[in-house]
N, C-alpha and C positions, 0 to 999 in steps of 0.2 A: 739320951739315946732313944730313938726312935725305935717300936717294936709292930714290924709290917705287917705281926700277924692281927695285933689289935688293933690297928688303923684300918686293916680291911675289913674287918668285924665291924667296927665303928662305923663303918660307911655304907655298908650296906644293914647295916640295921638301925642308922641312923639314931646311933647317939655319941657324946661327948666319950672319947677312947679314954676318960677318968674315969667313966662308969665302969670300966670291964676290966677284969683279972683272970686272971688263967681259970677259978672258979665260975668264973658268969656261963650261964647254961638258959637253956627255954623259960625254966621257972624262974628265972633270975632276974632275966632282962623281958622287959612287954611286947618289943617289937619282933624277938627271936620267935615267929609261928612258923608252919609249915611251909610257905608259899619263900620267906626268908631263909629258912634252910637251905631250897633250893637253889636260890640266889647265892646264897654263903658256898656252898659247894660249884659250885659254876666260875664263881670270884677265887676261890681258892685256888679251881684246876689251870686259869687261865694267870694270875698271880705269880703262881710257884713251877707253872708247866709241870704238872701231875695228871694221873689219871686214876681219879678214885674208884675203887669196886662200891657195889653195895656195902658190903661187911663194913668196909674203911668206915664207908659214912654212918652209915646205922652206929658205930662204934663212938662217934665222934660228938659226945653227948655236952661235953663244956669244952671254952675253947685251949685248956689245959691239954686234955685228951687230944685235940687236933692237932697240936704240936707236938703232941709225940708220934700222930700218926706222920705226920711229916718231915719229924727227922729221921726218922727209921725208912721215908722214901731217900732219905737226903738230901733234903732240905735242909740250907741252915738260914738264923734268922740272927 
């Protein structure tokens, strides 16, 4: 089964979606910097059709945390 939240992690921060787990976070992964953040959030809102606040994002610290912020929009995956 394919999981669309890690394939889009995967892809905009360009590594194999076997590196990342619901724990992979900025210190985790090398590519996850600032400039990728923003990209990750842009790919998400566009992705899921969401519109994230600040809070959301700032909140969204591994990609564990970001799927919760996105079921609770409702989003499912």
């Amino acid at each position: 089964m394919s999981d669309k939240l890690i394939a889009l992690f995967a892809e905009e921060l360009g590594v194999d979606p076997s590196e990342l787990s619901d724990g992979s976070n900025p210190d985790t992964v090398e590519s996850w910097d600032s400039l990728a953040a923003m990209r990750l959030v842009a790919a998400i809102e566009s992705e899921f059709d969401v519109t994230l606040s600040g809070k959301e994002v700032m909140k969204m610290r591994t990609i564990g945390i970001a799927r919760e912020v996105l079921a609770a929009k409702g989003v499912t995956f």
